[in-house]
C-alpha positions as CSV (number, residue, x, y, z in Angstrom):
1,X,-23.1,44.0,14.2
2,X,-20.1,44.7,11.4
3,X,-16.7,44.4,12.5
4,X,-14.6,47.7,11.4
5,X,-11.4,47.6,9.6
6,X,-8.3,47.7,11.4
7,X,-6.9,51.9,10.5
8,X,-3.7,51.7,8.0
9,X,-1.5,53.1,11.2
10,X,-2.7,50.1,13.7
11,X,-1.8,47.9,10.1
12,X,1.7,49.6,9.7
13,X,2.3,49.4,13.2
14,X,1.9,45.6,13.6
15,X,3.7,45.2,10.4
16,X,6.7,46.9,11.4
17,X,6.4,45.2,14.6
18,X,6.9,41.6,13.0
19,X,9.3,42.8,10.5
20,X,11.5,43.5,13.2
21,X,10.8,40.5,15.9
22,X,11.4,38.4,12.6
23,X,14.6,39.7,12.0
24,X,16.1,39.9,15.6
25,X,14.9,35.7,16.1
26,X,17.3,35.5,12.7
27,X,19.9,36.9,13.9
28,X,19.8,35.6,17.4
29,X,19.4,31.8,15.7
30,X,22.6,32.9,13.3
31,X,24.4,34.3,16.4
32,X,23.8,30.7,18.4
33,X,25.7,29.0,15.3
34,X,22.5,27.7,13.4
35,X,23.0,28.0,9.4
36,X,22.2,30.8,7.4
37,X,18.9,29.0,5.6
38,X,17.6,27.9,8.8
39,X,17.9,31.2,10.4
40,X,16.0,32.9,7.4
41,X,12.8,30.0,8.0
42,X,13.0,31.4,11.4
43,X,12.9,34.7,10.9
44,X,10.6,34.6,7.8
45,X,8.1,32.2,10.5
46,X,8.0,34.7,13.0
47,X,7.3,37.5,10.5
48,X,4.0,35.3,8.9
49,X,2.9,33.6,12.0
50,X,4.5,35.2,15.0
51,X,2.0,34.0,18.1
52,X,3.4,30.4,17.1
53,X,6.6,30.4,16.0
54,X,7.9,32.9,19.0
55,X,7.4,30.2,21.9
56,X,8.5,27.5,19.3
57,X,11.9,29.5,19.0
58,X,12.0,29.9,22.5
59,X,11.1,26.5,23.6
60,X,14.0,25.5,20.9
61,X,16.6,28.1,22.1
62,X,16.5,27.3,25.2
63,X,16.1,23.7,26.0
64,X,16.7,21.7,22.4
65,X,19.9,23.0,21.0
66,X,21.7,23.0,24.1
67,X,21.6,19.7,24.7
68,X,22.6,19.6,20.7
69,X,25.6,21.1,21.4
70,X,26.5,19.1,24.2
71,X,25.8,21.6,27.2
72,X,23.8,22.0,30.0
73,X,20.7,25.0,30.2
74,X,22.5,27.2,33.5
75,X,25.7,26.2,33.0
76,X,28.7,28.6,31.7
77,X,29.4,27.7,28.4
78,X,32.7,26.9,26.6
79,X,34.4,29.6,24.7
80,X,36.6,29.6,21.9
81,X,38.2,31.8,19.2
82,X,37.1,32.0,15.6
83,X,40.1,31.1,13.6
84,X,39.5,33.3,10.4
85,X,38.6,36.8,12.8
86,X,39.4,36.3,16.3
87,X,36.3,37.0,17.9
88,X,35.6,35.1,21.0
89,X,32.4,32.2,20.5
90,X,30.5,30.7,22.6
91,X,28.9,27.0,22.5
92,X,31.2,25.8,20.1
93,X,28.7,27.3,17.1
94,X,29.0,26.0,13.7
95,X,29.2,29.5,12.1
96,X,31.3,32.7,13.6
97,X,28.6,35.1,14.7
98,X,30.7,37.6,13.5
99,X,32.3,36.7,10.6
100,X,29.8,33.7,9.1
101,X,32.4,31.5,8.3
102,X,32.0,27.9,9.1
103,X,34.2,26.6,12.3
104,X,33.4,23.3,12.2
105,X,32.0,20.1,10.0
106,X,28.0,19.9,10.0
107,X,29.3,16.1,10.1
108,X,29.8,16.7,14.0
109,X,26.7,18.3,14.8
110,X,24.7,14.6,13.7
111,X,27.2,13.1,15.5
112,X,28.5,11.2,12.3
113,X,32.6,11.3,11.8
């Protein structure tokens, strides 16, 4: 028994469909303050090798960098003001979602001072 070849639509499809999963776990990673190279690993991750990297990110997301940034999973989080744009933040982020600019040290995020 030969296996057929996926058609070029079903291949377009599930291209298009990791192209834009990879890019919305990007910019969900950039909006929760995590820099702008480790956003782009994430994104580009979930674009090669999506059925790994999408729990990974979750699992991360949601129960790693919380406790990184000092807060617990449920609870409200902290909000501040971006200094440079004014847009409200929340979880003290290292980068403004909005404006990208850095609102903090990256000394303070490995606890060094």
């Amino acid at each position: 028994m030969q296996m057929q070849e996926m058609p070029l639509s079903m291949q377009l499809l599930v291209t298009v469909i990791n192209v834009v999963i990879g890019y919305s776990i990007g910019s969900d990673a950039r909006k929760h303050g995590r820099d702008l190279r480790e956003c782009w690993l994430w994104g580009l991750g979930a674009f090669l090798i999506l059925i790994l990297v999408l729990p990974l990110y979750l699992y991360m997301r949601y129960k790693v960098w919380p406790r990184e940034a000092g807060s617990t999973p449920g609870l409200s989080r902290a909000t501040g003001t971006c200094k440079y744009c004014g847009v409200l933040t929340e979880d003290n982020p290292i980068y403004c979602p909005s404006c990208s600019k850095q609102l903090r040290g990256a000394e303070s995020v490995h606890g060094k001072k």
